[in-house]
C-alpha positions, 0 to 999 in steps of 0.5 A: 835842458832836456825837458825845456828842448823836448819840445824844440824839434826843428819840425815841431811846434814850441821852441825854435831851435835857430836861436840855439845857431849863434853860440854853435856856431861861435863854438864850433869855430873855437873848436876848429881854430883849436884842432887846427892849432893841435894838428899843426903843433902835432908831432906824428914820429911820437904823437901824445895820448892827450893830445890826439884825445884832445883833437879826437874832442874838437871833432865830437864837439862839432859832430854833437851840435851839428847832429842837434840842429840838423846839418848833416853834411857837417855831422857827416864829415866830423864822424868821419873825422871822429872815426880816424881820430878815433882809431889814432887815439886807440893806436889801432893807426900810427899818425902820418903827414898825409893824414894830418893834410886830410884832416887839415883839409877836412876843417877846412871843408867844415868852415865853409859848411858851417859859413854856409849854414850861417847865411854867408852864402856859397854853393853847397861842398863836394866833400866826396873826395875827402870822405873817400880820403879819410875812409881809404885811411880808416881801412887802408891802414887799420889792423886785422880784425882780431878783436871783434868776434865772428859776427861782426868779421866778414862785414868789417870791409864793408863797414869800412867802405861806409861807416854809418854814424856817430861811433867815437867809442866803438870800432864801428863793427858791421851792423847786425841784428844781435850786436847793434839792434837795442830797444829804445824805452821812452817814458811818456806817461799816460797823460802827456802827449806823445811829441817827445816820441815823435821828436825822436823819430824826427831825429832819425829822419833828419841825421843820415847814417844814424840809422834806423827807428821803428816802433815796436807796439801799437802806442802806448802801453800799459806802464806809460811806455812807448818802446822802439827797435833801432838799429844803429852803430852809435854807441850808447853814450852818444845816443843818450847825449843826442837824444837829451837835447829833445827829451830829458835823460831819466825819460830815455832807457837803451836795452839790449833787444830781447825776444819776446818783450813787449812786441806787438803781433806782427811788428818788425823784429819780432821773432817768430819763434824763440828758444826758451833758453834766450827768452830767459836771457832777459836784458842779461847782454849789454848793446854791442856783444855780438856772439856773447855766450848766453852764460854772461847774464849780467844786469845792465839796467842803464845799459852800461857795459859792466863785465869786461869778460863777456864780450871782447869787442867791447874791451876798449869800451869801458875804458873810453867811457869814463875817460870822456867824463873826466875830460868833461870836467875841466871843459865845464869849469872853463866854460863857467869863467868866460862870458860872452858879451857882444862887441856893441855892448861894451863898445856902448860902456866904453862911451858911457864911462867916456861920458863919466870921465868928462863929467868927472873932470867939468866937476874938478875943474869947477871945484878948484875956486872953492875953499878947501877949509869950508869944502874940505868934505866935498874936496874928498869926495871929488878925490876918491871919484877922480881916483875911482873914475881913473880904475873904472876907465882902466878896467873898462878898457882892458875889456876891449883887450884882447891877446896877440895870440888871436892874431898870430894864431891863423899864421902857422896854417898859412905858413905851412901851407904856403912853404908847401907850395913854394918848395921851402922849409920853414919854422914859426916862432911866436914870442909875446903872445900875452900882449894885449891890444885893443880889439878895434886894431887887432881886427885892423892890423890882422892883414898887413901882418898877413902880409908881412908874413907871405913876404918873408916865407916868399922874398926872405927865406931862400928855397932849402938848397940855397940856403945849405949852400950860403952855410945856413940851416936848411930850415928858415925861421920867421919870428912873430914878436909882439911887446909893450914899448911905453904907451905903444905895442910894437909888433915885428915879423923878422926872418933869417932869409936873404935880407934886401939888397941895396943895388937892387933897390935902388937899380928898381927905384931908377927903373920906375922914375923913383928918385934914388941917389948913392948918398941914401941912407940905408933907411932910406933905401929900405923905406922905397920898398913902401912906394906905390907899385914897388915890387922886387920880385922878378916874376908875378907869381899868385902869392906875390910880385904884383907891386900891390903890398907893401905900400897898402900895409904902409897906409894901414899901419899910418892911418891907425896912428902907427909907423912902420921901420924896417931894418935888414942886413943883406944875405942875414935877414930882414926885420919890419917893426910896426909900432901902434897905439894901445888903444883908439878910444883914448889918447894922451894929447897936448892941448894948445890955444888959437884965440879962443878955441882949444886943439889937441895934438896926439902927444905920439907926434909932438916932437918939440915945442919954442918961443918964436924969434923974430928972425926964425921964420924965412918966407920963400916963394912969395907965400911959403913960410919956413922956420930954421930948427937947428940947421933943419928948415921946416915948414910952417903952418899959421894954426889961425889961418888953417882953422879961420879962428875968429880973432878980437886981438887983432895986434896979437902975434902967435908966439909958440911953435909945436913941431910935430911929425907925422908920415916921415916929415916934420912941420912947425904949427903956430899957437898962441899958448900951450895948455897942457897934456891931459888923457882925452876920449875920442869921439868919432866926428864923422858919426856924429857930423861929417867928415872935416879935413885936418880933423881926426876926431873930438873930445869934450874939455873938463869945462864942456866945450868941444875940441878938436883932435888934429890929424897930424899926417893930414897937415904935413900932407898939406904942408907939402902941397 
C-alpha cells in the first residue's frame, strides 16, 4: 500500500488520489451512522469500556482518511471529537447528556462537510462554536494534571484552549522541544528520487494542527538518509499510520530528537552546545517523555514505549497501543466478508437472469409435445435447468435484499430530537429488524414511514404531565415492527399515545365538505385521515399540522403496490399497518385471455373469479354495467372494449369475471378464459416504450410473446369515473 501511494500526494505527479474518495466517502458515512447509533444507545450514569472505545474508533476512523486526502476541516472536528472521546474512554471525564448532543452535533457537521467535499454542494460550516463546545468540555472538566511531569504542567491550559492534531493516544501535553520534537529518518537511497520526502513535507503543509517538519541536513546523507526534525503532538502510532499512506512502513523510522546527530551547521534545532552527558544518551529516551531522568536509557530503535517507569506521562500509553491493534482485527475480518458492488450491476444480473427464466420456460413449454420415452435425456436436463434457474432467480433476488434495520436506523436520531423540542418523553422499540426488503422499496418506503414516525411522537403521544395524569407512564412508547405475512412484509408504527378520536374525525370531515355520516364504520372513520388536506391538528406547527401527509404516504404506499390500515382505540393508542410486496421485479400473476391476446392481473388483487349468468349483469344509466356478487353491485368493465382486442369470433360472448380490488373498490373484468397463475418478471413499459394507460409494466410468456401487467388501481380508477 505504501510504495503504490508513495507517489500519490494530491500535489505530485503519479497516482490521483481522488479515485481512493468513494470508498471514504462510503465509509465514513458507515462509521458516522454507527457512532450515531452508539451515542443514541449509550447510557451515560454507567457508560461500557467497549463502547466509548468503539465510538472513540468511528471518529479515528473518519479523522485518518480525512487527514490522507486533505480536508482539513473533517480532520479538524474528528480530532476534536477524538480528544473528548479519548478523555472519556480513559475515564479522566465522567460522560454527560450535553456531552453526547455535542458530539451528536458534531456527526452532524461532519456529514455536510463530507456532502460538501463530495460535490453536493453548500456553503462552507462554521464549526467554531461546536469546536469551542467540545474544547470548553475537554478543559472544563478534565483532572488536575497530576500525571504529566513539570514540563508539560503550566502549558496544560494552553493546550486545552487549542490542542494541535491527531492525539487519540496521548493526553495531548503542551508542545515542547524535549517532549514532542522527534527525528523523522526516511530511507530513500541513493538511487531513488526524492518525492517520497517531499510528499511528507506536503502532508505538513496540507493538514493544520499537524505541526511542523524542517529539514535537518542539506540532502541526502551518506547512508541514504534524509532525516528531519518535527515537532508535533501526534503520537507516533498515528504518525506512522499517516505517513504509510504515501511512503511504505520499513521507509519510515521516529526517534527521539538527540543532540549532535546528523545536523548540519546552522540548521534548525541544532544545539549549540551539548553536555557530553546527554550527547551520550544517544536515542536512549522514547518520544513523549519530558523530564525522563537521564538514567532511562533504553533501546527504542522503533520508537516503541518499552519501560514504563521511565516516564509517567506515558503510563496510559503502552496500554492503548496494543488494545488498538487487537480492536484492528476483527474489523479486518469483516471487512473481508462483505463486498461492495454497485446497484447497476446487480440491477443489470437481475434482468439477465429475467431473460434465463424466460427462456427456460419457452424451452419447457416446447418440450411438452415431445415423447418422453424417446426424449427421456433431454426431459431431465430440462428438469434440473427448470429447478437450477428457480435457485439462481431466488439467490439472485436476495441480492437485492436488504435488513429493515437500514431503514429503522435513522428514526431514534430523529425521534430524540423531535421528542426534545416538543417537550415529550419518548421510547424506541424496533421488533423485526432482520426482515428483508427489496432495495428499490426500501429506498421508496423510507418517507412515509418518516412520517408515520413524526405522527406519533407528535399527534399520538401526549406531553409527560397528561400522560401521568390519564394513569399512564410518563414515557410513551412507539414501536417499529416489520415481519413476513406470505408473499408480503408488513410494516407497523403503533404508539400508546391518545389514539384518534371518532367525534373529531368526523366534526373535521363535516368542516371540510367531506361526506361523513354516524353509521360509519370506525375503519371508515380512521381511513378520512387519509384525504387530501385532512389535518387533526389544531395549530400549524414546523413538524405538522399543514394538511399535507397522510394522504401522500397513502399514494406512496398504493403506487408500490401496497396498502395502508389503521387501527386504533381512543385514550390506548393507534396502530398504521403497511403491508408491501417483497419485491417489484418479480410478481405472481394470473394470466387470462381476450381474443388472442394474454393479460396478467398481480394475483395480490385477485379476490375471485365465475361463470357469467345470463341475469347477473344490470346496465344502469344507459351505459354503466353492474354485476350482482352476493348482494353487492360492482362495476363491470368489458377487458375487449378497454383494450380495443381485435376480435374474428365475432358470436363469442366473454363467459368469465375476475373480481379484482384495488385502492378500497372492487370492479368485475370480463374475460374470455383464465390460464393460470405463474411468477412473472416485470419489465418496465415506459423505459423501453412509453407510458400506456391501465398498463403497469410487461413480461415475456414462456412462448416469447409480450403480456401485458394491469394496473389494477387504474381500472377501478376508471370504473369510478
Amino acid at each position: 500500500m505504501g510504495e503504490m501511494t508513495s507517489e500519490g500526494s494530491q500535489l505530485s505527479a503519479g497516482i490521483d488520489l481522488s479515485q481512493f474518495y468513494q470508498v471514504f466517502f462510503e465509509e465514513a458515512g458507515e462509521n458516522l451512522d454507527r457512532m450515531e447509533k452508539l451515542l443514541l444507545d449509550l447510557d451515560i450514569e454507567s457508560a461500557d469500556d467497549e463502547e466509548l472505545n468503539a465510538i472513540f474508533r468511528c471518529a479515528h476512523s473518519i479523522k485518518g482518511g480525512a487527514a490522507t486526502f486533505g480536508f482539513s476541516d473533517v480532520a479538524e472536528l474528528t480530532h476534536q471529537m477524538e480528544t473528548l472521546l479519548d478523555k472519556l474512554r480513559r475515564h479522566e471525564l465522567t460522560p454527560t447528556a450535553p456531552m453526547v448532543d455535542v458530539l451528536l452535533q458534531s456527526g452532524d457537521a461532519l456529514r455536510a462537510q463530507l456532502a460538501r467535499h463530495q460535490g453536493n454542494g453548500g456553503d462552507e460550516l462554521d464549526t467554531t462554536e461546536l469546536l469551542f463546545n467540545i474544547r470548553a468540555m475537554v478543559a472544563g472538566e478534565a483532572p488536575p494534571v497530576a500525571a504529566v511531569a513539570t514540563a508539560a504542567a503550566p502549558a496544560a491550559a494552553a493546550s486545552a484552549e487549542k490542542p494541535k492534531a491527531a492525539a487519540p493516544a496521548s493526553a495531548m501535553p503542551a508542545p515542547s522541544v524535549t517532549g514532542h520534537a522527534r527525528v523523522l529518518e526516511l530511507r530513500v537511497g541513493p538511487l531513488k528520487n526524492l518525492t517520497d520526502a517531499d510528499n511528507l513535507v506536503e502532508l505538513f503543509k496540507e493538514i493544520t494542527d499537524l505541526g511542523t517538519i524542517e529539514p535537518l541536513d542539506n540532502g541526502m546523507s551518506a547512508d541514504g538518509m534524509r532525516r528531519f526534525k518535527i515537532c508535533t503532538t501526534s503520537s507516533d502510532s498515528d504518525l506512522l499510520d499517516l505517513f504509510t499512506f504515501h511512503v511504505a512502513r520499513e521507509q519510515v523510522a521516529l526517534l527521539p530528537l538527540g543532540p549532535g546527530y546528523g545536523f548540519h551547521e546552522g540548521s534548525p534545532g541544532a544545539p549549540a552546545a551539548t553536555a557530553p552527558s546527554e550527547a551520550d544518551l544517544g536515542y536512549g529516551f522514547f518520544d513523549d517523555a519530558p523530564g525522563a531522568p537521564n538514567a532511562a536509557a533504553a533501546p527504542a530503535a522503533d520508537a516503541a514505549p518499552s519501560a514504563d517507569a521511565a516516564a509517567p506521562v506515558e503510563s496510559a500509553k503502552p496500554a492503548a497501543k496494543p488494545v488498538a491493534k487487537a480492536e484492528k482485527a476483527p474489523a479486518a475480518a469483516v471487512e473481508a466478508s462483505t463486498l461492495r458492488v454497485s446497484v447497476e450491476k446487480v440491477d443489470q444480473l437481475i434482468n439477465l437472469v429475467g431473460e434465463l427464466v424466460i427462456t427456460q420456460a419457452m424451452l419447457a413449454q416446447n418440450s411438452q409435445g415431445l415423447d418422453p420415452a424417446l426424449y427421456q435425456q433431454l426431459a431431465a436436463g430440462l428438469a434440473d435447468l427448470d429447478r437450477n434457474t428457480r435457485d439462481l432467480q431466488e439467490s439472485v433476488m436476495s441480492i437485492r435484499m436488504i435488513p429493515m434495520s437500514m431503514v429503522f436506523s435513522r428514526f431514534p436520531r430523529m425521534l430524540r430530537d423531535l421528542a426534545a423540542k416538543l417537550g415529550k418523553k419518548v421510547d424506541f422499540v424496533t421488533l423485526g429488524e432482520a426482515t428483508e426488503l427489496d432495495k428499490g422499496l426500501v429506498e421508496k418506503i423510507t418517507d412515509p414511514l418518516t412520517h408515520l414516525v413524526r405522527n406519533s411522537c407528535d399527534h399520538g403521544i401526549e406531553t409527560p404531565a397528561d400522560r401521568v395524569a390519564k394513569g399512564k407512564p410518563e414515557t410513551g412508547t412507539i414501536t417499529l415492527s416489520a415481519s413476513h405475512q406470505g408473499g408480503s412484509i408488513v410494516i407497523e408504527v403503533r404508539d400508546d399515545g391518545r389514539g384518534l378520536s371518532r367525534e373529531k374525525l368526523l366534526k373535521k370531515a363535516r368542516e371540510r365538505g367531506i361526506p361523513a355520516p354516524d353509521s360509519m364504520t370506525d375503519q371508515e372513520v380512521w381511513g378520512l385521515i387519509f384525504a387530501p388536506g385532512f389535518s387533526t391538528a389544531d395549530v400549524v406547527t414546523d413538524v405538522s399540522g399543514r394538511g399535507v401527509g397522510m394522504d401522500v404516504v397513502k399514494k406512496n404506499i398504493t403506487a408500490l403496490g401496497g396498502t395502508v390500515e389503521i387501527d386504533s382505540a381512543e385514550g390506548y393508542g393507534m396502530r398504521v399497518s403497511v403491508r408491501l410486496p417483497l419485491t417489484l421485479a418479480i410478481m405472481d400473476g394470473m394470466s387470462v385471455g381476450v381474443g388472442e391476446e394474454v393479460y396478467i392481473l398481480p394475483l395480490s388483487s385477485v379476490i375471485e373469479s365465475f361463470q357469467v349468468q345470463p341475469d347477473m349483469v344490470k346496465t344502469i344509466g344507459g351505459s354503466g354495467r353492474v354485476v350482482e356478487v352476493r348482494d353487492e353491485y360492482m362495476p363491470v368493465l368489458e377487458m375487449e372494449h378497454v383494450f380495443n382486442v381485435p376480435r374474428f369470433d365475432f358470436e363469442h360472448v366473454s363467459g368469465i369475471m375476475v373480481v379484482v380490488e384495488a385502492e378500497g373498490g372492487r370492479v368485475a373484468l370480463l374475460v374470455d378464459e383464465l390460464l393460470g397463475q405463474q411468477q412473472v418478471v416485470v419489465k418496465n413499459l415506459e423505459a423501453n416504450y412509453r407510458k400506456v394507460n391501465d398498463v403497469s409494466g410487461a413480461t415475456i410468456m414462456g412462448d416469447g410473446r409480450v403480456a401485458l401487467i394491469l394496473d389494477v388501481g387504474s381500472l377501478v380508477r376508471r370504473s369510478r369515473h
